[in-house]
C-alpha positions in Angstrom: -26.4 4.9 -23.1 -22.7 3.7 -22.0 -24.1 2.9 -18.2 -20.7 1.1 -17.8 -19.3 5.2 -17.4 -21.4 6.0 -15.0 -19.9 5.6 -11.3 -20.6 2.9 -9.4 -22.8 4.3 -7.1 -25.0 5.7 -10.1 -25.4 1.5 -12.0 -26.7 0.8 -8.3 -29.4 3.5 -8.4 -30.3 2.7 -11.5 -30.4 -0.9 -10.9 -32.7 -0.3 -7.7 -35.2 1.7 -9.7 -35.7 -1.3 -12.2 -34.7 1.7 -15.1 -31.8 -1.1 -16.2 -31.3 -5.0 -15.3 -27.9 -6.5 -14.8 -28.0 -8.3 -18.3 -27.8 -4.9 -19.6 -24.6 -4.0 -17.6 -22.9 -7.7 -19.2 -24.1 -6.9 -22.7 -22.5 -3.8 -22.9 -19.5 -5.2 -21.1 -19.2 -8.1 -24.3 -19.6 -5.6 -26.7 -17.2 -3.3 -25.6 -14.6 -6.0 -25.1 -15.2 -7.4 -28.5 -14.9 -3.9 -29.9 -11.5 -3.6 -28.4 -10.4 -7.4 -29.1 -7.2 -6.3 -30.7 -5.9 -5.2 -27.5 -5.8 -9.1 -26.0 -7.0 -8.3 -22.3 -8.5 -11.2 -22.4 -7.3 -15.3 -22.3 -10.9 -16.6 -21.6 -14.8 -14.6 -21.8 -17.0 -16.4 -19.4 -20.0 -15.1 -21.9 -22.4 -17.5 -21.5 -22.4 -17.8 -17.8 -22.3 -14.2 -17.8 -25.2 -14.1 -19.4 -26.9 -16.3 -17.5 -26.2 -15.1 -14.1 -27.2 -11.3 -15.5 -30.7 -13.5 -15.7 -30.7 -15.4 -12.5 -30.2 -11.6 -10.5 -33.2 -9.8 -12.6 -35.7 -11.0 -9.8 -33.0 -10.5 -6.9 -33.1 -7.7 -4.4 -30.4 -5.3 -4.9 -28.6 -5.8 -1.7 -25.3 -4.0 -2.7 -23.1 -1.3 -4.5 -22.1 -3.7 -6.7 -24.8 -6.1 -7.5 -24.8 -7.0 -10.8 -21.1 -5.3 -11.4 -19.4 -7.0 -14.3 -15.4 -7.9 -12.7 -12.7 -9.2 -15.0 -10.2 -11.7 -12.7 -6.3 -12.2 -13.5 -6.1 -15.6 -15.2 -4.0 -16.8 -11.9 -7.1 -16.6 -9.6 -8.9 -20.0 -9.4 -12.3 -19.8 -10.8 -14.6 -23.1 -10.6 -15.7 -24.7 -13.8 -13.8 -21.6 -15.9 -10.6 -22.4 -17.6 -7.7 -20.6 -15.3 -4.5 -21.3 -17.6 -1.7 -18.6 -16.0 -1.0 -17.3 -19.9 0.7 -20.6 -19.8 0.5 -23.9 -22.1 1.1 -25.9 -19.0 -2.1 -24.9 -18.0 -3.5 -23.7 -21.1 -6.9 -26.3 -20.6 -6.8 -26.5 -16.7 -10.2 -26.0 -15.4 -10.7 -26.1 -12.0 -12.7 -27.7 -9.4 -13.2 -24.9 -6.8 -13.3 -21.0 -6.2 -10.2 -18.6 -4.7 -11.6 -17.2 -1.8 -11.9 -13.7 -3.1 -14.1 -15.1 -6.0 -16.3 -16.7 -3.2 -16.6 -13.2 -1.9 -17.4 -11.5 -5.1 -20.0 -14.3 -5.9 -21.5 -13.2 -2.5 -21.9 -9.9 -3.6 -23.5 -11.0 -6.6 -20.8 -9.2 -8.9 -20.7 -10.5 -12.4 -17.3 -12.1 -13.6 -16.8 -11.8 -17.6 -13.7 -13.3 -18.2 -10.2 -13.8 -17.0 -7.3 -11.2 -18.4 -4.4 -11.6 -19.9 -0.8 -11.4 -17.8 2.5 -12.6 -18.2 3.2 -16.7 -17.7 3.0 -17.5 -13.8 3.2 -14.0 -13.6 6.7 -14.0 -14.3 7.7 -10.9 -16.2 7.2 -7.1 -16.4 4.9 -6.6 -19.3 3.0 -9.5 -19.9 4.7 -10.2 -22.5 5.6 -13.6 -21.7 2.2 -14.9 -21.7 1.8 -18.1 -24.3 -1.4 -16.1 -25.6 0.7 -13.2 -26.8 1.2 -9.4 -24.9 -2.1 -7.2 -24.1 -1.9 -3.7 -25.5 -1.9 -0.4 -23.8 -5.8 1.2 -24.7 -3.4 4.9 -24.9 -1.0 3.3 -27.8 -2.1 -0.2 -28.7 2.3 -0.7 -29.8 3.0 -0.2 -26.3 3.4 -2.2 -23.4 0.5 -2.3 -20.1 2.8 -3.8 -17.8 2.5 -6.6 -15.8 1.7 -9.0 -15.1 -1.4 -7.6 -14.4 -1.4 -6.0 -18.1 -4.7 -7.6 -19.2 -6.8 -6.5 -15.9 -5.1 -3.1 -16.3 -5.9 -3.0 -20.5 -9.6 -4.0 -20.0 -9.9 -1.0 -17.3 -7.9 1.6 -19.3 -10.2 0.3 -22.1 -13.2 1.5 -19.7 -14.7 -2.0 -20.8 -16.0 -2.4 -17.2 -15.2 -0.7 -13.8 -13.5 -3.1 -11.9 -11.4 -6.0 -12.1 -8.7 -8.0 -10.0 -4.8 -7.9 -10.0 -2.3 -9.6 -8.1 1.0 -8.3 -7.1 4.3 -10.0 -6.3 6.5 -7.7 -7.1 5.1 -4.3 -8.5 2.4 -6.7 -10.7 -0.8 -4.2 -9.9 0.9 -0.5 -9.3 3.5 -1.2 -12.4 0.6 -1.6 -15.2 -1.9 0.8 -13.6 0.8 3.5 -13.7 1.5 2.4 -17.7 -2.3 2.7 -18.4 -3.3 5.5 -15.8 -6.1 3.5 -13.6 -5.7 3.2 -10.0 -4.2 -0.6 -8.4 -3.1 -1.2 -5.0 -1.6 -3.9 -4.1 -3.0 -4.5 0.2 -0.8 -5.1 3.5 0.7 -9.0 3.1 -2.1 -11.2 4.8 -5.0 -8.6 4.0 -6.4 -10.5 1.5 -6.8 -14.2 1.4 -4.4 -16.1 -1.1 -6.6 -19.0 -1.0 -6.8 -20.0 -4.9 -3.7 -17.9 -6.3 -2.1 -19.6 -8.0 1.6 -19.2 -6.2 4.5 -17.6 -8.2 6.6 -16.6 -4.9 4.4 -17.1 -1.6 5.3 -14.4 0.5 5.0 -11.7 -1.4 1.7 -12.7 -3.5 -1.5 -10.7 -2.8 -4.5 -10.1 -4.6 -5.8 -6.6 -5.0 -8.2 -4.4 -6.5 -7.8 -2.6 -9.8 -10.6 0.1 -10.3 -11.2 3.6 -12.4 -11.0 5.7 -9.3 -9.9 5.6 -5.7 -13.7 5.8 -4.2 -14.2 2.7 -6.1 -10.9 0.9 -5.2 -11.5 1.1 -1.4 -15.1 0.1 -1.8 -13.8 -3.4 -3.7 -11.0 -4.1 -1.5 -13.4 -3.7 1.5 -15.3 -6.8 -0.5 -12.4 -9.0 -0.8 -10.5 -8.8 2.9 -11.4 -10.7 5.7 -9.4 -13.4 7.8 -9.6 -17.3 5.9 -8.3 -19.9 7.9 -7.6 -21.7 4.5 -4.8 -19.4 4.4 -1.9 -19.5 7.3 -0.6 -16.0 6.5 -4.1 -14.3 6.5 -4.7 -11.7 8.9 -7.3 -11.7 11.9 -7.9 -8.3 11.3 -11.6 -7.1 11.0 -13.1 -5.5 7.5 -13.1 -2.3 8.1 -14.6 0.6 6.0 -11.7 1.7 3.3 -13.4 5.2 2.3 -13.7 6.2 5.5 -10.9 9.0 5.9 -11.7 10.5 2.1 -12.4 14.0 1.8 -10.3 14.6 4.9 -7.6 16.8 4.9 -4.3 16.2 5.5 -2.7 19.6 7.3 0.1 19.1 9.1 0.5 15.3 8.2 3.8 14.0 7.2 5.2 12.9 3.6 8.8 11.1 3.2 10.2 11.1 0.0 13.1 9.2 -0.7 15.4 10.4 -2.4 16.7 7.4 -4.1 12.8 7.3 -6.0 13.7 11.0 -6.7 17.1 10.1 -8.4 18.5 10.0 -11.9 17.1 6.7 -12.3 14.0 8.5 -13.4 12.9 10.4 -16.5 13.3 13.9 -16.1 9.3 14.1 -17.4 8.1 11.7 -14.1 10.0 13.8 -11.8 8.3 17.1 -12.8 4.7 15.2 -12.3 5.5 14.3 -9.2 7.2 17.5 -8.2 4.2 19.7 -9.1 1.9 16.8 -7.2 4.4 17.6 -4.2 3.7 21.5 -4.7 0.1 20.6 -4.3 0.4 18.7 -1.2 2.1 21.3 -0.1 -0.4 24.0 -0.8 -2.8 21.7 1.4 -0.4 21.9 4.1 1.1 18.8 4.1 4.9 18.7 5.3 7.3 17.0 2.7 10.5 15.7 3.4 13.1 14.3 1.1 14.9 11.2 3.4 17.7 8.9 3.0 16.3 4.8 3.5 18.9 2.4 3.4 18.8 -0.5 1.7 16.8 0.7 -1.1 18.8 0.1 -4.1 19.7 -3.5 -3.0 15.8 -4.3 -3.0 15.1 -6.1 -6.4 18.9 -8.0 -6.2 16.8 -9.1 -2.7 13.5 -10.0 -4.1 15.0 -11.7 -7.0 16.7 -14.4 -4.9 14.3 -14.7 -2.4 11.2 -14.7 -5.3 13.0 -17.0 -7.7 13.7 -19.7 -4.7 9.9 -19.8 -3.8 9.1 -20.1 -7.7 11.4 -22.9 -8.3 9.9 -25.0 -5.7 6.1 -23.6 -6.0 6.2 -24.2 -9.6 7.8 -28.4 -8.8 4.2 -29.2 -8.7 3.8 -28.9 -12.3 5.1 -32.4 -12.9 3.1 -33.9 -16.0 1.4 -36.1 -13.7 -1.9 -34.3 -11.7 -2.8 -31.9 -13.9 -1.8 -29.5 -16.8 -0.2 -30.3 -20.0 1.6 -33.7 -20.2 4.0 -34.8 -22.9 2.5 -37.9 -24.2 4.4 -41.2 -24.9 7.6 -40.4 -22.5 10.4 -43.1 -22.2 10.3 -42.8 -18.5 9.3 -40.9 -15.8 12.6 -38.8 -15.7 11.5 -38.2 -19.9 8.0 -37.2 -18.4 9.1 -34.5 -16.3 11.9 -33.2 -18.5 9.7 -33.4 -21.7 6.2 -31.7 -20.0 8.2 -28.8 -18.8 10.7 -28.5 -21.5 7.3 -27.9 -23.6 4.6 -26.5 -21.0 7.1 -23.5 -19.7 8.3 -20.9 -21.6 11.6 -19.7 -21.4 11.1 -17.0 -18.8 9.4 -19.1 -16.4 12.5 -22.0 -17.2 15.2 -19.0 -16.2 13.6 -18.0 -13.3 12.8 -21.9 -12.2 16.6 -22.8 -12.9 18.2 -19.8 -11.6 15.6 -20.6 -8.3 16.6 -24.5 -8.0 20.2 -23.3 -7.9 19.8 -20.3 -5.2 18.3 -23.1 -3.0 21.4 -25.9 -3.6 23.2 -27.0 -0.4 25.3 -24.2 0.7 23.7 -21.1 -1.6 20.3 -21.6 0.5 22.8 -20.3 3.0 24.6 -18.2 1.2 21.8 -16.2 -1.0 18.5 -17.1 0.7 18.9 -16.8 4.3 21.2 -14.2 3.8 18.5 -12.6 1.6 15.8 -13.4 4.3 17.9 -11.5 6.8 18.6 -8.4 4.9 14.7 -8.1 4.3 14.6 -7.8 8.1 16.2 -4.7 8.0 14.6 -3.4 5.1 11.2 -3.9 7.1 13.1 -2.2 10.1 14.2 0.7 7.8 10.4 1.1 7.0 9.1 0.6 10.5 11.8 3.4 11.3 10.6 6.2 8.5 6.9 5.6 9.7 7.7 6.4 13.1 7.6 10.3 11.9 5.9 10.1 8.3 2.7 9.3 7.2 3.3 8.0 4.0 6.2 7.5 1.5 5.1 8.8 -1.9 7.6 8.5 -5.3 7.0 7.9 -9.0 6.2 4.4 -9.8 7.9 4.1 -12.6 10.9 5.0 -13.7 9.7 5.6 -17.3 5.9 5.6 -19.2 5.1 2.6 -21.2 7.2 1.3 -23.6 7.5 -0.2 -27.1 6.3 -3.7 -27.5 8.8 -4.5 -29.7 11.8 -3.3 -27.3 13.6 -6.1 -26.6 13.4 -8.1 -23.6 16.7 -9.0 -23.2 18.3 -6.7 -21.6 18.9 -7.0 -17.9 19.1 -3.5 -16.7 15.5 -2.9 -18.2 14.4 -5.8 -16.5 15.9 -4.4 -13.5 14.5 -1.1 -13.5 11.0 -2.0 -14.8 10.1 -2.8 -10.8 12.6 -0.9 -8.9 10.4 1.5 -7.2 7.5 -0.9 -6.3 9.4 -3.7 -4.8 10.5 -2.0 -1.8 6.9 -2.1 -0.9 6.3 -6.0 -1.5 9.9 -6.9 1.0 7.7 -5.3 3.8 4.5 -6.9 3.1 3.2 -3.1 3.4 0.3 -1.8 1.0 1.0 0.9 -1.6 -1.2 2.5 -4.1 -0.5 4.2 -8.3 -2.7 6.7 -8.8 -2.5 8.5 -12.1 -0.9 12.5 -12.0 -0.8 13.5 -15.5 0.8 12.2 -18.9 4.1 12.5 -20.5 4.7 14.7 -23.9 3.6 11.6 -26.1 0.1 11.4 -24.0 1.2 8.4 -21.8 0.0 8.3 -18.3 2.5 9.0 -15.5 1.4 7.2 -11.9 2.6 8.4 -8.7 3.2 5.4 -5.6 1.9 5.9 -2.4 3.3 3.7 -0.1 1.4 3.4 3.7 1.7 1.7 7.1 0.7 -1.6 7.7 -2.9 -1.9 7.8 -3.3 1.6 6.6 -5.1 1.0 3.6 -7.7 3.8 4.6 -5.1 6.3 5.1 -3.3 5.7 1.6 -6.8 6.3 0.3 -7.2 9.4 2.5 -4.0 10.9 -0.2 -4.4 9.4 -3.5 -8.2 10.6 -3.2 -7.0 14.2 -2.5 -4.5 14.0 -5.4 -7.3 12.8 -8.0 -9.5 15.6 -6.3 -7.1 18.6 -7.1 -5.9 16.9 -10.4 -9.0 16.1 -12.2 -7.3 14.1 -15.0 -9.1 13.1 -18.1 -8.2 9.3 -18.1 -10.4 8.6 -21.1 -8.0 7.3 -23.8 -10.6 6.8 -26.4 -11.8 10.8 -26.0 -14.8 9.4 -28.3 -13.4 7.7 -30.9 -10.7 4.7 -31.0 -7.0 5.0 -30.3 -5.0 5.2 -33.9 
């Protein structure tokens, strides 16, 4: 029996009544991701350990939902004693001495990890195609894109290898990829979630989140992984709080903004009628839907560009040949050592951004682009603040198009551009936002909807998505019993 289908509320019932044992849960994990190897979700399998651990719980109470849960973790999540490289060969044998907070907090829950997915280098990219390990494939057309840089957490769920797995997002890196491969991601409320042990591509947007098969089961692991860490400065006091709380309830009368800018020409004509017959259903559950005008909006990734690239250039300084990571061996000099290590350690992605970064920062540009920057994103968490003063949530595609061709070049700059442009908005004003999948596109690729919520109103973007998978009962199944040609 394929127990890893089976919700996870139906493993724990099973695993209480001693009728399975958590080895069985990692064996069938293993197998499937070995059946589906091609599709590179993975960098490293912690197999053994796995294994091992599956053992030490046989004789442990079952104290949980998801005791004994096997959970893949984004290779830029600090995982004691298991190789955490970034899809980088600067860090391609870095193995590190202590846990992210979030993996302390699975560990308490006795959740299983199984390895550490694929993403793109630093997490610098849109489709993990920059990662030194090569791109992971999309389970509903293995020559397509899964987005990133979450792509190998979003491929190994899509797979329906195991049920849950960690993301992080920066700028669109959990919502984008989830959309691609229809699963659900949300990216929480900056501060949620401790970023104790990610490793940093631009610090104030970075947050870890939860990337699951359904919505029920995405609130259930976020409520695992929040929770105040005074190991982190920007962590929030808030209390854990129960995330599935406000599911099942209706939402008559409650207010939807739309903006029309997500709306736009910008996006294939195919994503706007999804999301137009999602709106109709809203509707028809008496939801009020308004198209707005936001300012700011189309200005957002020119914003997060400088502001992200400045923190990356001085984030990723630390990577100096010298502490740890790659090191080019037999430099001249010191000044050979660090031009040398990262000429070979980075790719050419990660260079761009790092030299594009050291120059937004310079003497007067710091002035020029990044306070100004800085300032702007003021008002663009103003504009927000404003728009939630009468609307409950903001809801738009989140992507522009479905997945791509791996082989489409990467190049060009108004791709680039576009790839992010309806999930960065969310990331400038630290507020949480959700994909859930609507439907699929006249080739059979998934099509995600974004629902974007007040801060701290996790529960409440929950409260919608789980009324949208409700009414839509999609099929999200890309094997339909037999592999992907």
């Amino acid at each position: 029996m394929k127990y890893l289908n089976l919700s996870i509320k139906e493993i724990n019932k099973l695993l209480k009544d001693k009728k399975i044992k958590p080895i069985d849960l990692v064996n069938e994990a293993i197998e499937n991701i070995e059946k589906h190897k091609e599709y590179n979700a993975y960098i490293t399998l912690n197999k053994e350990e796995a294994i091992k651990k599956a053992k030490e719980l046989e004789d442990k109470e079952v104290d949980n939902l998801f005791f004994g849960i096997p959970i893949a973790i984004k290779d830029n999540i600090i995982t004691k004693n298991l190789r955490t490289t970034c899809a980088s060969h600067m860090l391609d044998n870095f193995i590190p001495p202590y846990n992210a907070t979030v993996i302390e907090k699975i560990k308490e829950k006795n959740m299983i990890i199984i390895g550490k997915t694929n993403m793109d280098e630093f997490a610098m990219g849109s489709s993990s195609r920059t990662s030194y390990f090569g791109p992971p494939k999309n389970p509903w057309n293995k020559n397509k894109i899964s987005g990133g840089t979450s792509g190998g957490s979003a491929t190994t769920i899509a797979s329906r290898d195991l049920p849950i797995a960690l993301g992080s997002d920066t700028g669109g890196s959990i919502r984008q990829p989830s959309a691609y491969t229809g699963i659900v991601g949300l990216k929480p409320t900056y501060g949620r979630v401790s970023r104790y042990g990610l490793v940093a591509y631009a610090s104030s947007f970075d947050q870890i989140g939860p990337m699951t098969r359904n919505v029920y089961e995405n609130a259930l692991l976020l409520e695992t992984i929040v929770g105040h860490d005074e190991k982190d400065l920007t962590s929030s006091k808030r209390e854990t709080e129960d995330f599935t709380r406000l599911i099942g309830k209706d939402i008559k009368n409650m207010k939807i903004a739309v903006p029309k800018f997500f709306v736009s020409d910008i996006v294939d004509k195919e994503i706007i009628e999804k999301i137009n017959q999602t709106i109709e259903i809203l509707k028809k559950n008496g939801a009020i839907v308004d198209y707005v005008d936001m300012k700011y909006i189309e200005n957002t990734v020119t914003l997060y560009q400088i502001i992200a690239m400045g923190e990356a250039s001085s984030n990723l300084a630390r990577y100096d040949g010298i502490r740890y990571g790659f090191s080019y061996e037999n430099p001249k000099d010191i000044n050979d050592l660090y031009l040398k290590t990262r000429k070979e350690g980075f790719g050419e992605e990660v260079k761009q951004r790092i030299m594009v970064g050291s120059y937004i920062l310079s003497g007067e540009n710091a002035k020029i682009y990044y306070n100004k920057a800085l300032s702007i994103r003021d008002d663009i968490k103003k504009e927000f603040s404003r728009i939630f003063e009468y609307y409950d949530w903001i809801i738009g595609p989140t992507t522009t198009t479905t997945a791509y061709n791996l082989d489409d070049p990467m190049d060009d700059p108004s791709k680039a551009f576009m790839d992010d442009v309806l999930v960065i908005p969310a990331n400038l004003a630290g507020l949480p936002g959700i994909n859930i999948p609507i439907g699929f596109d006249k080739s059979n690729m998934p099509i995600g909807m974004h629902i974007i919520g007040n801060s701290f109103e996790e529960a409440k973007i929950y409260q919608l998505a789980s009324l949208i998978e409700k009414e839509l009962k999609l099929d999200l199944n890309p094997w339909k019993g037999e592999e992907n040609e």
